[in-house]
C-alpha positions as CSV (number, residue, x, y, z in Angstrom):
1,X,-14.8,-9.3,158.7
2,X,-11.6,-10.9,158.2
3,X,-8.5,-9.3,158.7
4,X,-9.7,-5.8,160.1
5,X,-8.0,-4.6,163.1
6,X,-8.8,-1.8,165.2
7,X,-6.7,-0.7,168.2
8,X,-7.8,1.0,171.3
9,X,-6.9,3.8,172.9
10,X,-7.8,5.3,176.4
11,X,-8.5,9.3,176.4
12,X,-9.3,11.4,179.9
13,X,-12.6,13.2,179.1
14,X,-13.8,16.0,181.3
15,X,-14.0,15.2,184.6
16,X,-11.7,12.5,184.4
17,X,-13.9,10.2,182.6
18,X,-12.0,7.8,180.8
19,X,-13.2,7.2,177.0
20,X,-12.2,4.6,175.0
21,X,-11.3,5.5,171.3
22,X,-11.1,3.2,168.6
23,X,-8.9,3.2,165.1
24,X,-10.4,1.0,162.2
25,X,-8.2,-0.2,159.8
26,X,-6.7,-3.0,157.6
27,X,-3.1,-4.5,158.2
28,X,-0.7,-2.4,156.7
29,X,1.2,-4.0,153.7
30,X,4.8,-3.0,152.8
31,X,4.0,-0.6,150.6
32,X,1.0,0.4,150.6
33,X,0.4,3.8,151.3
34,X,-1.9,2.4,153.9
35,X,-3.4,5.5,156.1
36,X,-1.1,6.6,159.1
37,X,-0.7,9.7,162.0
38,X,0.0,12.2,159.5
39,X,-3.0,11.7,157.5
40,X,-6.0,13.7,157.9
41,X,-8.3,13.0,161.2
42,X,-11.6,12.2,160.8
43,X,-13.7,11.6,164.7
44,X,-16.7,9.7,164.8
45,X,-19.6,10.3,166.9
46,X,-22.3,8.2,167.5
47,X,-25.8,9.0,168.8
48,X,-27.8,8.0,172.0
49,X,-27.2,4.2,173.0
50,X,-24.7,3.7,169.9
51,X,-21.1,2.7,170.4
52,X,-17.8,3.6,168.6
53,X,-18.3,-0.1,166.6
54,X,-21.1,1.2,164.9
55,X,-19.0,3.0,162.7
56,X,-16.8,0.1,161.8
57,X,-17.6,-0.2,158.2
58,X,-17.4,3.6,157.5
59,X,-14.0,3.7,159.4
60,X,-12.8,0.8,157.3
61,X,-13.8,3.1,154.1
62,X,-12.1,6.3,155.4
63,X,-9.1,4.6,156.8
64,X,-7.8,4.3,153.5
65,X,-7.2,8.1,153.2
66,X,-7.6,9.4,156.8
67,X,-6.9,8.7,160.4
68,X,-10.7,7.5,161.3
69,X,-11.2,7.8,164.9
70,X,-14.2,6.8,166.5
71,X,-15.2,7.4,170.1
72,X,-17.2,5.6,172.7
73,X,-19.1,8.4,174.5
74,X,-19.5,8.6,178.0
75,X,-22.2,6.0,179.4
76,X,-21.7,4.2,176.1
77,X,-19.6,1.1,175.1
78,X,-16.6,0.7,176.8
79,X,-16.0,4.1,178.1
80,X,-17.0,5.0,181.6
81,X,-20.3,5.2,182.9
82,X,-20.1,7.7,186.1
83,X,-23.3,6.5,188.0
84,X,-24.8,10.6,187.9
85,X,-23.0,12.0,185.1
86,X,-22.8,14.3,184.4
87,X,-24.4,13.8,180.7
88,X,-24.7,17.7,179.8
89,X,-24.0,18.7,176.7
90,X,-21.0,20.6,177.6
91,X,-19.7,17.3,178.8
92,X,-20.1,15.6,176.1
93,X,-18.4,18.7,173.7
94,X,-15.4,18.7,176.0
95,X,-15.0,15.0,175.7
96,X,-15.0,15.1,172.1
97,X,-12.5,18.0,172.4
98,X,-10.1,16.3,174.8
99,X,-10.3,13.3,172.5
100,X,-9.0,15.4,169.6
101,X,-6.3,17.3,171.4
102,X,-5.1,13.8,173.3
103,X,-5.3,11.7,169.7
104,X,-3.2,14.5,167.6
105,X,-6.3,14.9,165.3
106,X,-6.5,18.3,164.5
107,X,-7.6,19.7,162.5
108,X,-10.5,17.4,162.2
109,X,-13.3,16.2,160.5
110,X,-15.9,15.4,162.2
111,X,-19.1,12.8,161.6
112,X,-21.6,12.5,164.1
113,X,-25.1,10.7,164.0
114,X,-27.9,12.2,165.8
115,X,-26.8,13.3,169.6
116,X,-23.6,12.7,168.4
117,X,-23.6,15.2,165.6
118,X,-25.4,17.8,167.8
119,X,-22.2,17.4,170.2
120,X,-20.2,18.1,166.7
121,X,-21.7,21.5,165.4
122,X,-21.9,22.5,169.1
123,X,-17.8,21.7,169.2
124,X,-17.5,23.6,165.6
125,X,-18.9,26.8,166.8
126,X,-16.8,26.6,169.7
127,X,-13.2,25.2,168.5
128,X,-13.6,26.7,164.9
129,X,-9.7,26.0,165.0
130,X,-10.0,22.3,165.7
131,X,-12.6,21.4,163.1
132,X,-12.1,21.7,159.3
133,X,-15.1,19.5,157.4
134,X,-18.1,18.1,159.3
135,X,-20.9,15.8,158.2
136,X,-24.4,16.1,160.7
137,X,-26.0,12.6,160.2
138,X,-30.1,13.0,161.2
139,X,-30.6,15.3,163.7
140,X,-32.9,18.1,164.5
141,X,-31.7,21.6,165.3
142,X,-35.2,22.1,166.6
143,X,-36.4,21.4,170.7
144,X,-38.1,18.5,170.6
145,X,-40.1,19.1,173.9
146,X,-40.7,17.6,176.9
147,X,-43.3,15.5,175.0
148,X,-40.6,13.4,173.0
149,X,-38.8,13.1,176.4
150,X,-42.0,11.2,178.1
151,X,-42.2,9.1,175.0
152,X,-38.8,8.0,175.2
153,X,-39.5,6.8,179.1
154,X,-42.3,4.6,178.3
155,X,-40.2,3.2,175.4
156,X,-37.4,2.6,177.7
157,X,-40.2,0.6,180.2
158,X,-41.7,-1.4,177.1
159,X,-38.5,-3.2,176.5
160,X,-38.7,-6.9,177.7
161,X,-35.0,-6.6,179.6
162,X,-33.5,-9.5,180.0
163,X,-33.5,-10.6,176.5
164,X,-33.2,-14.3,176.5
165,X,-31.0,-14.7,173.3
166,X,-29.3,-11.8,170.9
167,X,-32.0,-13.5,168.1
168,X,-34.8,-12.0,170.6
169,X,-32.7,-8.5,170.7
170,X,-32.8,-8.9,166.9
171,X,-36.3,-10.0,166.6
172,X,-37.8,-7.4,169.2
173,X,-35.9,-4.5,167.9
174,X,-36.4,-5.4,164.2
175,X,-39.9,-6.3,164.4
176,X,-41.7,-6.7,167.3
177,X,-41.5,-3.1,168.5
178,X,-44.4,-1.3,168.7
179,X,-43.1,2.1,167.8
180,X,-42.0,0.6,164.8
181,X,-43.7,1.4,161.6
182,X,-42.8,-1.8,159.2
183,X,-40.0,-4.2,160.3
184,X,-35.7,-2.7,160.5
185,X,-33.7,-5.7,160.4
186,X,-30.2,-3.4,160.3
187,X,-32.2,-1.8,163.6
188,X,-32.1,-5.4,165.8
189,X,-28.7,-6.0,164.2
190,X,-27.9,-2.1,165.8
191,X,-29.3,-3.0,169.4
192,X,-27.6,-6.4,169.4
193,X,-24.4,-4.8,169.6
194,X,-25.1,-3.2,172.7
195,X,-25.9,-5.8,174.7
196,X,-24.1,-8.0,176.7
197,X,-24.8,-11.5,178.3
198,X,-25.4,-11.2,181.9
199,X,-26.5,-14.2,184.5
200,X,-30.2,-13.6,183.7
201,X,-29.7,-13.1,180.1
202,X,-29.2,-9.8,177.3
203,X,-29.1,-6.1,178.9
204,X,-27.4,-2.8,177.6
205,X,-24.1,-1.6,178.0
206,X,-25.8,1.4,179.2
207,X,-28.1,2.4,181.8
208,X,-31.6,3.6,180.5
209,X,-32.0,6.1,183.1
210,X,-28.2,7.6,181.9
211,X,-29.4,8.0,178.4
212,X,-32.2,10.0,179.9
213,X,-30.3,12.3,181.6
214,X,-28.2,12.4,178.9
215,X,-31.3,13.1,176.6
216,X,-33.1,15.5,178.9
217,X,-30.3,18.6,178.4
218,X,-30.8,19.0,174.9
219,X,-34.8,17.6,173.9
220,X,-36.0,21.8,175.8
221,X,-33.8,23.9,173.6
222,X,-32.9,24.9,170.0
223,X,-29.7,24.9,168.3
224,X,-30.0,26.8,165.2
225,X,-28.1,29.7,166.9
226,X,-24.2,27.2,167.1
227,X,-25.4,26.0,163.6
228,X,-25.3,29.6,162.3
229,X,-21.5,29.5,164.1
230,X,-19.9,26.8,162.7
231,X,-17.6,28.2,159.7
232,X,-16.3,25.1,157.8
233,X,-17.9,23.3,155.1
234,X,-20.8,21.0,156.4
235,X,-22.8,18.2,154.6
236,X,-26.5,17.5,156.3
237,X,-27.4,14.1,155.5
238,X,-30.7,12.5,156.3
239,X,-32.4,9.3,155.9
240,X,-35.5,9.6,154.0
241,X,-37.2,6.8,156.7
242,X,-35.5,9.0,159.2
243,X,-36.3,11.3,161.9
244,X,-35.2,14.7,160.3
245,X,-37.4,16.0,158.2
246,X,-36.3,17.3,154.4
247,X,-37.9,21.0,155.2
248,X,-35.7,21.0,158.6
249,X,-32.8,19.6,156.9
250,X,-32.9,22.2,153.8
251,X,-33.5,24.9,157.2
252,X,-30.6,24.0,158.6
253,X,-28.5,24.1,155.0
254,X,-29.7,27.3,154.8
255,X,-28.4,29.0,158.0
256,X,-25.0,27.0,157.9
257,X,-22.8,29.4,156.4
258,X,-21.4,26.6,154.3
259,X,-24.2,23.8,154.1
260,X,-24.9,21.1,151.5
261,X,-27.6,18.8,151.4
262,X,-27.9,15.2,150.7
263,X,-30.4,12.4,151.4
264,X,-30.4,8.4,150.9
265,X,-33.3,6.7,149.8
266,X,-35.0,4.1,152.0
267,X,-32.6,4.9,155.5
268,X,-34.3,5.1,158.4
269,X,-32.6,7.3,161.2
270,X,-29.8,4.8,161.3
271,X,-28.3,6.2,158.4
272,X,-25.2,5.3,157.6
273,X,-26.0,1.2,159.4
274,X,-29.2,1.3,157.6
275,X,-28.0,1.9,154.1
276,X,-24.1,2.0,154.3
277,X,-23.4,1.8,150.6
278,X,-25.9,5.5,150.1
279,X,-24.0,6.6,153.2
280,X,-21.1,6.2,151.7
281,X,-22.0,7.5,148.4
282,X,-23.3,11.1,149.9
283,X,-20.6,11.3,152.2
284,X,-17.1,10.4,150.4
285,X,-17.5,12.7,147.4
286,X,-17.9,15.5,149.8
287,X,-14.7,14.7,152.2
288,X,-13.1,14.7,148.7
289,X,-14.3,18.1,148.2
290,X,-13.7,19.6,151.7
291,X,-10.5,18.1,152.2
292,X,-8.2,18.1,149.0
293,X,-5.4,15.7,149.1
């Protein structure tokens, strides 16, 4: 888009990792009242294999009336990618912690997309001082099993890695994949932007066996007991193509001590890059609500 910027910063997650975190935001005009530090902070999380640009278009939306934030997790985008982790959840919860603390954000809002918004409830019931609104974007409080975790291995081996061209990321991860139920054009255009061009062609930023790792220390367990924790007021949103289902999602409302539901029509699990305009639509009148200007 023309004349966005965004600006990088470098945060120390735990363990020294660095993370790279990334404002959204128009040029400032004289004048403006363009959003600055001393507007509220909103932190973005994306889910397994994402990056922080994934967000782009939602940052560009908040920006106007917070501080958006979004952060490339470990062994995603441009962060580091420490060859054996380690990807436990309490890594990933104290990166996302240091990231608020090091940024100035608190207290913060907090929108996270599938793992992503698992490491954000689990942060909420922990840092109930740091975290004042937060929006969980399609995922499951329930285990998923060891079942979904041997699915997600032969996935991983079905992709035809080196891609030849990004139009063949596009094509294969838009339509020719075979776990795919009709064809997700905003899906290629999601795995195109994490590749990059290597001497044999298009690979991932990240390492499939990392994401599995990562993957494998929260698929065994539940988390209904740090949803029942977390105190501020918390929109579930999921797509109705997606992977949370509407009986979970009005579950998980109900044991949130301050849950709200919302859905958008034809979004698959990539919400809010599937259908950015319903994403938007559920999410902004409820950041209006939670956070009063």
């Amino acid at each position: 888009m023309p004349g966005h910027m965004v600006r990088r910063t470098d945060v120390t997650g735990a363990h020294g990792v660095r993370l790279a975190a990334w404002e959204f935001a128009d040029p400032p005009k004289a004048g403006s009242g363009q959003a600055g530090e001393q507007d509220p902070g909103v932190l973005l999380l994306h889910g397994l294999m994402g990056r922080a640009a994934h967000w782009a278009e939602s940052a560009r939306w908040l920006a106007t009336r917070y501080r958006a934030v979004a952060l490339d997790q470990r062994g995603h985008g441009r962060s580091e990618k420490p060859s054996d982790g380690p990807y436990t959840r309490q890594a990933y919860v104290d990166d996302a912690e240091a990231a608020i603390e090091q940024l100035g954000l608190a207290p913060v809002t907090l929108i996270g997309h599938s793992m992503g918004a698992l490491t954000a409830w689990q942060l909420a019931a922990r840092r109930p001082d740091l975290v004042r609104a937060l929006v969980i974007c399609d995922m499951r409080a329930s285990a998923l099993g060891a079942a979904s975790q041997h699915e997600w291995s032969e996935w991983f081996k079905s992709w035809p890695v080196p891609f030849a061209t990004l139009a063949d990321v596009r094509k294969w991860f838009g339509e020719d994949d075979p776990s795919l139920e009709r064809p997700r054009p905003a899906r290629g255009d999601f795995f195109a932007e994490v590749m990059a061009e290597r001497a044999d062609g298009w690979r991932p930023v990240f390492s499939r066996r990392q994401m599995l790792m990562a993957r494998e220390t929260w698929v065994h367990d539940a988390h209904w007991e740090e949803l029942a924790l977390v105190q501020c007021p918390t929109l579930v949103v999921r797509g109705l193509d997606g992977e949370l289902g509407r009986a979970e999602a009005q579950e998980m409302v109900r044991v949130l001590p301050r849950g709200i539901y919302a859905e958008v029509p034809d979004a698959s699990h990539l919400v809010h890059y599937d259908q950015p305009e319903g994403w938007r639509r559920v999410v902004e009148p409820f950041l209006e609500t939670a956070l009063p200007a």
